[in-house]
Backbone as JSON Lines, residues from 0, in Angstrom:
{"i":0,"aa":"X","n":[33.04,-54.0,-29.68],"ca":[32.99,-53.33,-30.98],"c":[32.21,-52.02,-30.91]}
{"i":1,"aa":"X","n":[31.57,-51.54,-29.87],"ca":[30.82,-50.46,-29.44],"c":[29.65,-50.39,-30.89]}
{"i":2,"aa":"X","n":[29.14,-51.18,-31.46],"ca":[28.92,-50.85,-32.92],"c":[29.21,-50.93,-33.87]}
{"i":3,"aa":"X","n":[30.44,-50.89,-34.08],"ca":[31.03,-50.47,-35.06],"c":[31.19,-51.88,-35.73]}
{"i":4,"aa":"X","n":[31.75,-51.55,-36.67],"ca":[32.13,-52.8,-38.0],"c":[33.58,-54.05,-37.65]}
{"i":5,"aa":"X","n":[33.16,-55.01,-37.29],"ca":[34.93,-55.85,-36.89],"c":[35.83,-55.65,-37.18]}
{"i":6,"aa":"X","n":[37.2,-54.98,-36.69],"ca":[38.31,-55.24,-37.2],"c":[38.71,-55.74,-38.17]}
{"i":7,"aa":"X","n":[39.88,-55.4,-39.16],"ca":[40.68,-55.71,-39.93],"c":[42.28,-56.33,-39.37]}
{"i":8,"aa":"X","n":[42.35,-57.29,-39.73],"ca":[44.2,-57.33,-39.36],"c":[44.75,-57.79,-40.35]}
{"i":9,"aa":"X","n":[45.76,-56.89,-41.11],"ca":[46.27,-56.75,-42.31],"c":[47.89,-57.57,-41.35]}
{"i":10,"aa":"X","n":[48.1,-58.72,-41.65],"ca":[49.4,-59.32,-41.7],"c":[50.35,-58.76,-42.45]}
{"i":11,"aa":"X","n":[51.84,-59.17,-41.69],"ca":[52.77,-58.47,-43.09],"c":[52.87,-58.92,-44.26]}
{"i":12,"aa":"X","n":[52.63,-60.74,-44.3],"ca":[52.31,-60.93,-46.04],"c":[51.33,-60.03,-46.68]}
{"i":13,"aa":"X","n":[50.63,-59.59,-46.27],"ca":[49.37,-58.92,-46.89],"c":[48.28,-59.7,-47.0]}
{"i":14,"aa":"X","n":[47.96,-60.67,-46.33],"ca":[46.78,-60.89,-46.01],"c":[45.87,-60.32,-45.12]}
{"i":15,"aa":"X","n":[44.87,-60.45,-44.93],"ca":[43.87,-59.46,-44.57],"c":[42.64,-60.22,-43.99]}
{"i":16,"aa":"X","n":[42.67,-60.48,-42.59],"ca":[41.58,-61.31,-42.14],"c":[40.58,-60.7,-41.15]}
{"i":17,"aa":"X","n":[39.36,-60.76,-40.73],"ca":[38.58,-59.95,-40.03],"c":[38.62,-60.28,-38.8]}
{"i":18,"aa":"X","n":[38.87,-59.58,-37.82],"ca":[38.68,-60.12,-36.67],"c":[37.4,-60.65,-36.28]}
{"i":19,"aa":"X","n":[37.3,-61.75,-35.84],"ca":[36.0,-62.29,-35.12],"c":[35.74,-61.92,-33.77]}
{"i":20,"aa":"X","n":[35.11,-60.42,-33.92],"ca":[34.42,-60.44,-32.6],"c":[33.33,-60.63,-32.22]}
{"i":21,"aa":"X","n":[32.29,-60.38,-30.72],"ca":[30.87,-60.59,-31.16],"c":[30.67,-59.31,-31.13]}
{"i":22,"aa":"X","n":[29.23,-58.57,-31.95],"ca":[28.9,-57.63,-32.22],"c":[28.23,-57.15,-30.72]}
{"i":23,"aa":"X","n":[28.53,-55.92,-30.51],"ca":[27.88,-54.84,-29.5],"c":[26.98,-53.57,-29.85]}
{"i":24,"aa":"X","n":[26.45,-53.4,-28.28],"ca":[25.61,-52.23,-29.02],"c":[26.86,-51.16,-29.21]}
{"i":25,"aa":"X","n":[26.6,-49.83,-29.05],"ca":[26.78,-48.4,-29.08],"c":[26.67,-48.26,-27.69]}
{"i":26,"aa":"X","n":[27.96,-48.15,-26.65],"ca":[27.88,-47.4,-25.71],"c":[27.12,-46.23,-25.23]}
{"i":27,"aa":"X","n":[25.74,-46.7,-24.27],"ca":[25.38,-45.25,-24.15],"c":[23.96,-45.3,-24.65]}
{"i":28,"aa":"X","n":[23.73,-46.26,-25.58],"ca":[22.8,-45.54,-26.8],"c":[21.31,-46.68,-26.05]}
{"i":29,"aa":"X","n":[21.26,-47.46,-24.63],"ca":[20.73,-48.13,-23.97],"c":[20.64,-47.79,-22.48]}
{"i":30,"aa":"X","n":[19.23,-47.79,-22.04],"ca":[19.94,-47.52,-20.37],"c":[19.92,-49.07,-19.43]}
{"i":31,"aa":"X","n":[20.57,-49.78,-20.44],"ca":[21.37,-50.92,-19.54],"c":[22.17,-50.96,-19.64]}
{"i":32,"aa":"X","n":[22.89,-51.99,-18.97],"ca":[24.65,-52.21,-18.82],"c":[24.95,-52.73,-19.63]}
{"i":33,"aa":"X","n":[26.04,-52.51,-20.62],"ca":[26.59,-53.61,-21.25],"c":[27.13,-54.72,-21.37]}
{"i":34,"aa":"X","n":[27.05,-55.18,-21.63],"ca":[27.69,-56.68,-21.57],"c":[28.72,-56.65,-22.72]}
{"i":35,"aa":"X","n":[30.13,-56.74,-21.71],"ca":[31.17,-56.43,-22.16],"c":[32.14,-57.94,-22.03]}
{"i":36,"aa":"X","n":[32.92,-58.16,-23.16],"ca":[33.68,-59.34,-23.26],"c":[35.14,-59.07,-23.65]}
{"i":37,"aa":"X","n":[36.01,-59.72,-23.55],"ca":[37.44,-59.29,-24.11],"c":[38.19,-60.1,-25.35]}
{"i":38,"aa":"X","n":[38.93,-59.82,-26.05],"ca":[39.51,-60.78,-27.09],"c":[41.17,-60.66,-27.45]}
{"i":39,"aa":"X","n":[41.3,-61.4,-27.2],"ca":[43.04,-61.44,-27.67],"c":[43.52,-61.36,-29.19]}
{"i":40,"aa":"X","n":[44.46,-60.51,-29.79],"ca":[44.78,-61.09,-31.28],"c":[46.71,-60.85,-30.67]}
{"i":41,"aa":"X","n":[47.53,-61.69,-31.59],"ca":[48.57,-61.69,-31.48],"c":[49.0,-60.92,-32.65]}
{"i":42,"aa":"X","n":[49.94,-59.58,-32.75],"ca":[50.01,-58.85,-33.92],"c":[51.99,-59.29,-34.02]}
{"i":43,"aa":"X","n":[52.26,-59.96,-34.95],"ca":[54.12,-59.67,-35.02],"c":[54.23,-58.46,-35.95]}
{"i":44,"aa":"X","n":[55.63,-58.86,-36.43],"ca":[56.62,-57.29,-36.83],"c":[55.78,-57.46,-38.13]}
{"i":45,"aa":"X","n":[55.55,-56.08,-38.57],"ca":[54.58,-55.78,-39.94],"c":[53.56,-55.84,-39.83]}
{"i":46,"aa":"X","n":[52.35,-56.34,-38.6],"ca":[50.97,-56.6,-38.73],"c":[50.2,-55.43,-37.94]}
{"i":47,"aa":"X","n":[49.12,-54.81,-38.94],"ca":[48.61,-53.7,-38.73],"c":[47.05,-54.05,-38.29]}
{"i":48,"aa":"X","n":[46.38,-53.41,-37.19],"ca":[45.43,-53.53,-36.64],"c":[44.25,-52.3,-37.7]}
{"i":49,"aa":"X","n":[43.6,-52.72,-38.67],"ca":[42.84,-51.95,-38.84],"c":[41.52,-51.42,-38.34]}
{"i":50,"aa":"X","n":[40.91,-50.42,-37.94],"ca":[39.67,-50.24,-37.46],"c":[39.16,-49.02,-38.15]}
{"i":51,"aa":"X","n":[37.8,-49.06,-38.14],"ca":[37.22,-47.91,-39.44],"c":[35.52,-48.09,-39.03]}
{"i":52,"aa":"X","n":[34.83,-47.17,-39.23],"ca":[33.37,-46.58,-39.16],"c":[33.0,-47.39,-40.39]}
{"i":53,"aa":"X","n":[31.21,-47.74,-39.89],"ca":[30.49,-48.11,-41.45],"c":[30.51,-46.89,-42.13]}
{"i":54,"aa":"X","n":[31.13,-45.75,-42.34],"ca":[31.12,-44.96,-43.25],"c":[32.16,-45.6,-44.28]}
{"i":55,"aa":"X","n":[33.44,-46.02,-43.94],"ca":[34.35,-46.57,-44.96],"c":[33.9,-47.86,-45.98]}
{"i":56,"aa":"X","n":[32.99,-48.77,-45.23],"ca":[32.08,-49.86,-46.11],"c":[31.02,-49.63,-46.81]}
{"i":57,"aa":"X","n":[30.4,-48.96,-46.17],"ca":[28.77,-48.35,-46.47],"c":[29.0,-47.17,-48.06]}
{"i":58,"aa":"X","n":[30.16,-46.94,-48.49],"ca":[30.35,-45.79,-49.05],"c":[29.85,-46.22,-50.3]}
{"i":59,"aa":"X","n":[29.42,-45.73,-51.25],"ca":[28.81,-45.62,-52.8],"c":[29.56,-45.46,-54.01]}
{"i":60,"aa":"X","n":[29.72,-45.92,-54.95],"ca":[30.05,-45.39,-56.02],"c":[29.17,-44.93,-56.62]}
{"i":61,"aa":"X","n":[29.48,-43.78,-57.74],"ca":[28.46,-43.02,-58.59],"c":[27.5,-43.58,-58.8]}
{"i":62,"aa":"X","n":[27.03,-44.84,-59.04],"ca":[26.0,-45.26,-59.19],"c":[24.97,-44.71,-58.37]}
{"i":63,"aa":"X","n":[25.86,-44.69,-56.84],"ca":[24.81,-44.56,-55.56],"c":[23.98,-45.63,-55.38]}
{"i":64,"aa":"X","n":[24.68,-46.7,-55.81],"ca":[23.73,-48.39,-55.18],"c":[25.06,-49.38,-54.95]}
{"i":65,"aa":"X","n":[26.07,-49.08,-55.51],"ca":[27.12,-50.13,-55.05],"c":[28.22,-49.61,-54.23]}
{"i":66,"aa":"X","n":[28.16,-50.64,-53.31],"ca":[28.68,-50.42,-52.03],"c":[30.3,-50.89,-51.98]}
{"i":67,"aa":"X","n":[30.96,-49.94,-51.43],"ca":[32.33,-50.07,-51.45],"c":[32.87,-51.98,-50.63]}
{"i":68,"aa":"X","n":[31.93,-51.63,-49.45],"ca":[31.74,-53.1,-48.63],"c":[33.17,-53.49,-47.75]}
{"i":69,"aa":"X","n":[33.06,-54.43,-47.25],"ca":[34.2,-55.11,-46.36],"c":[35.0,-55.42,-47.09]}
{"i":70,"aa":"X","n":[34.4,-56.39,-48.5],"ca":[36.03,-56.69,-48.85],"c":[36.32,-55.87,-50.13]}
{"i":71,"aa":"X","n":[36.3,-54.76,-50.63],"ca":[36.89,-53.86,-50.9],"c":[37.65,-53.42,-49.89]}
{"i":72,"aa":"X","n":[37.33,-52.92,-48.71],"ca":[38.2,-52.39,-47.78],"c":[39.59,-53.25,-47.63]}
{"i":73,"aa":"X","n":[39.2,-54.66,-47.48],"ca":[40.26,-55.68,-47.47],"c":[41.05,-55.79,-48.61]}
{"i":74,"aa":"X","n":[40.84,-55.76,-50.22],"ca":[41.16,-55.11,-50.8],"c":[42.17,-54.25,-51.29]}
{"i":75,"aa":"X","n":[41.99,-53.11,-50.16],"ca":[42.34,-51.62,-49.9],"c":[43.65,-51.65,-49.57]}
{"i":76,"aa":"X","n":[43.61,-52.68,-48.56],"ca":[44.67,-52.48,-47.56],"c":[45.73,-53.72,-47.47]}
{"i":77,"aa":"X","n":[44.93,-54.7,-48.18],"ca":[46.03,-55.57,-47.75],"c":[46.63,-55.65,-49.55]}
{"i":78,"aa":"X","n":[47.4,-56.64,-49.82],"ca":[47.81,-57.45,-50.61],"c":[49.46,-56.92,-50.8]}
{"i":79,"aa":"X","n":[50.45,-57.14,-51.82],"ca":[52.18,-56.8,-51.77],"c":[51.98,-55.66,-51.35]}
{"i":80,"aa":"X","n":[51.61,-54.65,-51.27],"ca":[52.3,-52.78,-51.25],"c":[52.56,-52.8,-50.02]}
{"i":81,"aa":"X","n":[51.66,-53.59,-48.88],"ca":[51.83,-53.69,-47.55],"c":[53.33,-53.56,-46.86]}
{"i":82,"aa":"X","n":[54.46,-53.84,-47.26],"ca":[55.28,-54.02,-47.29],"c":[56.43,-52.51,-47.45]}
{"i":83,"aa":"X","n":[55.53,-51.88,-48.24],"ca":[56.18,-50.48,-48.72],"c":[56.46,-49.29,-47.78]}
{"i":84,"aa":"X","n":[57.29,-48.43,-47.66],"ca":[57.12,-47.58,-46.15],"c":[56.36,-46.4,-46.78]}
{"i":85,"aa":"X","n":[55.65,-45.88,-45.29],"ca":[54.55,-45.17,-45.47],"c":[54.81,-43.42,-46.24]}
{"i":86,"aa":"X","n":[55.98,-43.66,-46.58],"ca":[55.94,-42.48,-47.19],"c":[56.22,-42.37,-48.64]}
């Protein structure tokens, strides 16, 4: 995950489940080696691999205290429209 926030995998029903990975550092940002692991997901026809920065969760509404979060993002992306072509 180099850091970053787990995966999204938006199925073609439009469900929307997080990938379970284990969390890592930030490549780089240590002068040890990483300890690196691998993970399989099986994607069929319609299923979209999402990936995104804590900038897309972390984000604010006007308030500037409530957080857009994971499952807004999930939210975002999954549910019927999934289905719709991208243009």
């Amino acid at each position: 995950s180099g850091a970053h926030p787990p995966a999204l995998l938006r199925r073609a029903d439009g469900q929307v489940e997080v990938v379970n990975v284990k969390p890592a550092m930030m490549l780089g940002s240590v002068p040890v080696l990483p300890r690196v692991t691998d993970a399989s997901l099986q994607l069929g026809p319609g299923d979209t691999l999402v990936c995104y920065s804590d900038g897309y969760h972390e984000a604010t509404a006007p308030d500037g205290a409530t957080q857009f979060g994971v499952e807004g993002l999930r939210r975002a992306v999954g549910g019927a429209r999934t289905n719709l072509p991208l243009d």
